[in-house]
TIRO-2110 file (N, C-alpha, C; in Angstrom, 1 decimal):
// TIRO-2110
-7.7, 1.8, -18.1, N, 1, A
-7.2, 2.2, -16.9, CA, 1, A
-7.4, 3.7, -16.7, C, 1, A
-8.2, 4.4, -15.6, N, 2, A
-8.0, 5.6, -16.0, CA, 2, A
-7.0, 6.4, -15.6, C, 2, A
-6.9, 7.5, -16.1, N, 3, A
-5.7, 8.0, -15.9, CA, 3, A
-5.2, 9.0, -14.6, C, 3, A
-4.0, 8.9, -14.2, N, 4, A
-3.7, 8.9, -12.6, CA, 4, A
-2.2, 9.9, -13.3, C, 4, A
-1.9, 11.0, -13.1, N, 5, A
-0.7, 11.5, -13.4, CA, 5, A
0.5, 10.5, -12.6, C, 5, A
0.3, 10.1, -10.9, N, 6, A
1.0, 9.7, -10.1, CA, 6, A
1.8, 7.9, -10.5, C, 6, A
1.3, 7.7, -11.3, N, 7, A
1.3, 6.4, -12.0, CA, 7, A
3.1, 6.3, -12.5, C, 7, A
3.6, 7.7, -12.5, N, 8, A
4.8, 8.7, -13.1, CA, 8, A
5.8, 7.8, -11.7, C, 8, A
5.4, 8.1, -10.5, N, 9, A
6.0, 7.9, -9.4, CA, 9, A
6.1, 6.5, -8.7, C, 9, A
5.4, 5.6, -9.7, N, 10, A
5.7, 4.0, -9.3, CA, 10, A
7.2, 3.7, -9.4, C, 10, A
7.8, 3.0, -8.9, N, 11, A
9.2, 2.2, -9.5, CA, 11, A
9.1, 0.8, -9.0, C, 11, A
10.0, 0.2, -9.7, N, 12, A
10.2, -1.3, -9.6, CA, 12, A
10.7, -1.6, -8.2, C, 12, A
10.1, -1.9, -6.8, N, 13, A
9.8, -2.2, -5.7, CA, 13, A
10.2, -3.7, -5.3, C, 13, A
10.7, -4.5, -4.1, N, 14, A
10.3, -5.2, -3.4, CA, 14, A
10.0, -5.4, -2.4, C, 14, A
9.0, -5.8, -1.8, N, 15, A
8.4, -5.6, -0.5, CA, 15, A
9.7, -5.7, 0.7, C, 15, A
9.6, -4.9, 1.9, N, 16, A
10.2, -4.8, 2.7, CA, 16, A
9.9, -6.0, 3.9, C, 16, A
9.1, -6.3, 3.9, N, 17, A
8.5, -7.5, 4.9, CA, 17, A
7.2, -8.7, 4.0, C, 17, A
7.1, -9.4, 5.0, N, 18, A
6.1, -10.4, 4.2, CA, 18, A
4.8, -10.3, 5.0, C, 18, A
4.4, -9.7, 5.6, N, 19, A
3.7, -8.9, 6.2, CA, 19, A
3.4, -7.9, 7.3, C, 19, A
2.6, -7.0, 7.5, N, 20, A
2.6, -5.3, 7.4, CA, 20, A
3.7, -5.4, 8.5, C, 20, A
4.4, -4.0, 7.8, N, 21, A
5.3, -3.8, 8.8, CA, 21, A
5.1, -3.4, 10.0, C, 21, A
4.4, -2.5, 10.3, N, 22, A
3.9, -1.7, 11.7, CA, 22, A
3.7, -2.7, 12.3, C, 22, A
2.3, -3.4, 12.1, N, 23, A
2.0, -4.8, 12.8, CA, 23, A
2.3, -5.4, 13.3, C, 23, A
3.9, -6.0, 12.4, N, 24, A
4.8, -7.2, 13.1, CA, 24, A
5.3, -6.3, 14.5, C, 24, A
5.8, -5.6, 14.2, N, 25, A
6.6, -4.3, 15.1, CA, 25, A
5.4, -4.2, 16.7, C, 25, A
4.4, -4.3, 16.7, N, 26, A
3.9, -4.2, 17.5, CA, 26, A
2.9, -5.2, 18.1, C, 26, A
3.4, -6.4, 17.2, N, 27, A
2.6, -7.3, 17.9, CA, 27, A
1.0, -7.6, 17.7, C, 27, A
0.8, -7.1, 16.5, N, 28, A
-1.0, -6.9, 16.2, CA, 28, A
-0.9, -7.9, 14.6, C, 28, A
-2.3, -7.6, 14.6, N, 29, A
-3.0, -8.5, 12.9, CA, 29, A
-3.3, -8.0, 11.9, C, 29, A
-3.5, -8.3, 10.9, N, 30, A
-4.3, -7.6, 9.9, CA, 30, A
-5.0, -8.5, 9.0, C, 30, A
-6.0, -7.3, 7.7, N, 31, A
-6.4, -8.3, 7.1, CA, 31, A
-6.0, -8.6, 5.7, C, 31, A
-5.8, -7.7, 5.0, N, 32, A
-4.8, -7.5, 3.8, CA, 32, A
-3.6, -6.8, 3.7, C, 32, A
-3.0, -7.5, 2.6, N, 33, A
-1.8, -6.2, 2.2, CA, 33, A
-1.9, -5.5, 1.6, C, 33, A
-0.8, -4.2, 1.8, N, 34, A
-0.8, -3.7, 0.5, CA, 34, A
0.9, -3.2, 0.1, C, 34, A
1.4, -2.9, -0.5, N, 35, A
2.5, -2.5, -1.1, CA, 35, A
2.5, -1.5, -1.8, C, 35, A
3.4, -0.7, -0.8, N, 36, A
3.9, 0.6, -1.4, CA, 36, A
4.8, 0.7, -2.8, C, 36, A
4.3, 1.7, -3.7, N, 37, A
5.1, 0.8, -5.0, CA, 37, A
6.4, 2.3, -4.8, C, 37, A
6.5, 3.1, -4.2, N, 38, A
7.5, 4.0, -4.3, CA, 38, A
8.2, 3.6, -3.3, C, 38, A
8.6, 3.1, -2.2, N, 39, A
9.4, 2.1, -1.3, CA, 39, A
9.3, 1.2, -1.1, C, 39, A
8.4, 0.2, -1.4, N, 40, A
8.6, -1.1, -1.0, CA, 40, A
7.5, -1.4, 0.9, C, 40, A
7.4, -0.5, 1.2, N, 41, A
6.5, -0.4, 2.8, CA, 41, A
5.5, -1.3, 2.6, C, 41, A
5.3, -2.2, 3.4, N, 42, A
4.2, -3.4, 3.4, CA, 42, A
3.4, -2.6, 4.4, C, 42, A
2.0, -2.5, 3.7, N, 43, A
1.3, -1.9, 5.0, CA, 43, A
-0.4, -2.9, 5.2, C, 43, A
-1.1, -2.4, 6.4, N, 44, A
-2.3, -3.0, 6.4, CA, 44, A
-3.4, -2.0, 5.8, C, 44, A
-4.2, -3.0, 5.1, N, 45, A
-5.8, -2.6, 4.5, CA, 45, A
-6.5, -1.5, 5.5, C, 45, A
-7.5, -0.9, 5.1, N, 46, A
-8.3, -0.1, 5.8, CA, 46, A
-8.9, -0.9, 6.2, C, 46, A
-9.3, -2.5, 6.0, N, 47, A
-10.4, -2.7, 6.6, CA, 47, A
-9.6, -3.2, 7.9, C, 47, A
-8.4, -3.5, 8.1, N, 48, A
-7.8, -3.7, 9.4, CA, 48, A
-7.7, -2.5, 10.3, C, 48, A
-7.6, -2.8, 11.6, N, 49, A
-7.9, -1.5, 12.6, CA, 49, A
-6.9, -0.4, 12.4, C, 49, A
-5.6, -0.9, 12.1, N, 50, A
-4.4, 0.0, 12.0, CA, 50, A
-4.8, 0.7, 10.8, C, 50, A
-4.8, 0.3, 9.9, N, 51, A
-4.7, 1.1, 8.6, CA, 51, A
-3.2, 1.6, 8.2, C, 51, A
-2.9, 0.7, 8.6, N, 52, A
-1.2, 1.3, 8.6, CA, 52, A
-0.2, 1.9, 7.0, C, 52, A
-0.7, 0.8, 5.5, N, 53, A
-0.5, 1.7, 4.6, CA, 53, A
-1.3, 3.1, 4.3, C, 53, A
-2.7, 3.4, 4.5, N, 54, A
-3.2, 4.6, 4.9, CA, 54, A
-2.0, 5.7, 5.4, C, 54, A
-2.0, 4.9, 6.8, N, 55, A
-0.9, 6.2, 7.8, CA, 55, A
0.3, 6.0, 6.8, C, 55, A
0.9, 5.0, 6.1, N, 56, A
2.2, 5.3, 5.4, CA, 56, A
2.0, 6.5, 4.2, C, 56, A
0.9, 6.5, 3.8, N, 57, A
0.5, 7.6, 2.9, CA, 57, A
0.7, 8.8, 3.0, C, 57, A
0.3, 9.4, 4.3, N, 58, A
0.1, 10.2, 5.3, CA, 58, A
1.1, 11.2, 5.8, C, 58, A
1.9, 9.9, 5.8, N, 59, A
3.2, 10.0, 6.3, CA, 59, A
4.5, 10.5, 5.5, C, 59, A
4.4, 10.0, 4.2, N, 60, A
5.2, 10.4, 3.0, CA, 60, A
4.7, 10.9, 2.0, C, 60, A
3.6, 10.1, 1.6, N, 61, A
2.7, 11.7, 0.4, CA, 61, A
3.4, 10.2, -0.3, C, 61, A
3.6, 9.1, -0.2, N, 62, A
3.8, 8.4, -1.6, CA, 62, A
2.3, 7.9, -2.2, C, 62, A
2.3, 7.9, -3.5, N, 63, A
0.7, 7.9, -3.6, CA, 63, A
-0.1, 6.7, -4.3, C, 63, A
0.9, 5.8, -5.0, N, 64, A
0.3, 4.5, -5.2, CA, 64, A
0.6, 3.2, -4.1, C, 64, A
-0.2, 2.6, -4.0, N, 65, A
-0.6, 1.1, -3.7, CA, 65, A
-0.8, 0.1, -4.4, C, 65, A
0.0, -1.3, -4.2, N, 66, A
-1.0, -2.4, -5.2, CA, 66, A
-1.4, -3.3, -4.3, C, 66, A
-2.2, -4.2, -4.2, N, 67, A
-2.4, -5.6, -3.1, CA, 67, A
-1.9, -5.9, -3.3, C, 67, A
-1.2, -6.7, -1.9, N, 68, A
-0.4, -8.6, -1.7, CA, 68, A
-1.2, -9.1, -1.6, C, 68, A
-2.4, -9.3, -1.9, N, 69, A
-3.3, -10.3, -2.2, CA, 69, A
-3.8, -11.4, -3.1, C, 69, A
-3.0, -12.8, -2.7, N, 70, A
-3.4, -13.8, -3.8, CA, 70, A
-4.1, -13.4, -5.0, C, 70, A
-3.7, -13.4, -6.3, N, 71, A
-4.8, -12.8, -7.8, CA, 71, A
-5.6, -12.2, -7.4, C, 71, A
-4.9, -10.6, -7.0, N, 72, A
-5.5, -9.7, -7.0, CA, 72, A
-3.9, -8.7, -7.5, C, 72, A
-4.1, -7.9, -8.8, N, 73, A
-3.3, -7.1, -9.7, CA, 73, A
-3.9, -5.9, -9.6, C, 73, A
-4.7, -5.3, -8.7, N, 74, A
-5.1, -3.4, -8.9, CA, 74, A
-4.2, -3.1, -8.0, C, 74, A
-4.1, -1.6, -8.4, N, 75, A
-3.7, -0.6, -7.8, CA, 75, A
-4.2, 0.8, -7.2, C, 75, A
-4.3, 1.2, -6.6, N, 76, A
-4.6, 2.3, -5.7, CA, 76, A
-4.2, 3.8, -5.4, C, 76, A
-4.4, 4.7, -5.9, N, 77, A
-4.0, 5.8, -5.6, CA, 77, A
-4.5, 6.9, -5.1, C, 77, A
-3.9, 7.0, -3.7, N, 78, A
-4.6, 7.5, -2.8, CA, 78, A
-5.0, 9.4, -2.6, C, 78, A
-4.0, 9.7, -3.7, N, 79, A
-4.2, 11.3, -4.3, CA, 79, A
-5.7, 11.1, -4.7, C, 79, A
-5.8, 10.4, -6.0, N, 80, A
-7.2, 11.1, -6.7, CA, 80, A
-7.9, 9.7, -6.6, C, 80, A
-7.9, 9.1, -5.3, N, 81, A
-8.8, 8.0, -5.4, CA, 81, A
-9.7, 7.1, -6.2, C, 81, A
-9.0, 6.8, -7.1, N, 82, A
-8.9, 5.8, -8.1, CA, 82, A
-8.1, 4.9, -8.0, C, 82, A
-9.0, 3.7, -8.8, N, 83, A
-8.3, 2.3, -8.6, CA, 83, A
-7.8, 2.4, -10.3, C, 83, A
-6.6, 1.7, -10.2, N, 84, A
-5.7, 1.6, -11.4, CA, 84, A
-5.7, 0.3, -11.8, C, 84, A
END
């Protein structure tokens, strides 16, 4: 794994929605999840239009991500862009 100082700033999380929160809120789609591991914020993938975990990033400076994606266990961190 390489090493990520922000890794410091994970906590034991549960997702806040079962999928992205913005999205539901406005009525739109996406294509992946992701999960904020410092709140729990269910956000959408970059490859969806919104990018909505992106903007949660953005927004709070929280800096890890993992996928809700069926057997998929990486993580993300959007400081030093590395996958964990």
């Amino acid at each position: 794994m390489p090493k990520c100082p922000h890794v410091k700033k994970i906590r034991d999380v549960k997702p806040n929605s079962s999928g992205c929160e913005d999205c539901l809120k406005i009525g739109d789609d996406w294509v992946h999840l992701r999960l904020c591991l410092s709140c729990g914020h269910v956000g959408c993938c970059d490859s969806s239009k919104n990018k909505h975990a992106t903007r949660h990033f953005h927004a709070t400076e929280h800096p890890v991500v993992r996928s809700m994606e069926p057997g998929e266990d990486w993580m993300w961190c959007y400081v030093d862009e590395v996958v964990l």
